[in-house]
N, C-alpha and C positions, 0 to 999 in steps of 0.2 A: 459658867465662867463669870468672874467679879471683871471688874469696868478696873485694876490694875493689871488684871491679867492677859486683858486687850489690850490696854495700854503700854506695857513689857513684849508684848509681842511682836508691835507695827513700828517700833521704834525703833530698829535696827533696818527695819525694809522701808520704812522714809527716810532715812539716814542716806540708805544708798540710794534711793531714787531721786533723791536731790542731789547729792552729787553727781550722780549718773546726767542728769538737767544741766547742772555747772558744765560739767568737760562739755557736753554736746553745744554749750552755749559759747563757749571761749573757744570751743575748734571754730564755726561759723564763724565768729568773729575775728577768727584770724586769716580765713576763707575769703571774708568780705576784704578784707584789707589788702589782701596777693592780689586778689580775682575781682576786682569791685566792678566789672562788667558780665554782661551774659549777653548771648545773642536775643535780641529783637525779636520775639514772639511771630510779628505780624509778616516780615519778610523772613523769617527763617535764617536771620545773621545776613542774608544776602546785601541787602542796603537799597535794593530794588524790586517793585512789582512788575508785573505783566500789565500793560493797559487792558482796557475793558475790550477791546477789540482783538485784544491777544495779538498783534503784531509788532509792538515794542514793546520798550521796558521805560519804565518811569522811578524816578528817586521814593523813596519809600518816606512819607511827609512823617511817619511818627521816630524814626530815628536820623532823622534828615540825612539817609543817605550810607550811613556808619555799619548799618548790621548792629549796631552795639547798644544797649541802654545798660543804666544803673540796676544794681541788685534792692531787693527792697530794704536788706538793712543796709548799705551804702547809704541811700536816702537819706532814712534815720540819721546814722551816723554824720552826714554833712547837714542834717538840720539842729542835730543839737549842739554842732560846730560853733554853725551862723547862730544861736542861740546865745553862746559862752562868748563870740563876740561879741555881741549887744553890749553885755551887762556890764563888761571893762572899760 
């Protein structure tokens, strides 16, 4: 096969697999936007640990408490915010 005939070939199926990349990129992004929290990893959403002693329960220092942190494209998206602030 000649180097046109690869090239006629993969260009209908990188066609769809970049837009296939778009939707899955603009669904997420409208995901981050409804849902811009997720539960807290480290306490399980709860907002509290178990002490070292296992007898109480303590605030959870990395969501102070919440259960909740930001998504990683939230993030993003409030840093290239404060970003477009700046420049105004």
């Amino acid at each position: 096969m000649d180097t046109m005939t690869l090239a006629a070939a993969s260009g209908p199926t990188t066609a769809r697999l970049t837009l296939a990349a778009l939707a899955l990129l603009g669904i997420y992004l409208i995901a981050v936007a409804v849902y811009p929290y997720v539960p807290h990893s480290r306490c399980n959403g709860t907002g509290k640990l178990r002490s070292p002693a296992g007898t109480a329960w303590r605030p959870c220092n990395g969501c102070q408490g919440t259960g909740r942190t930001l998504r990683a494209g939230r993030r993003i998206w409030a840093a290239v915010a404060r970003h477009r602030g700046k420049r105004q």
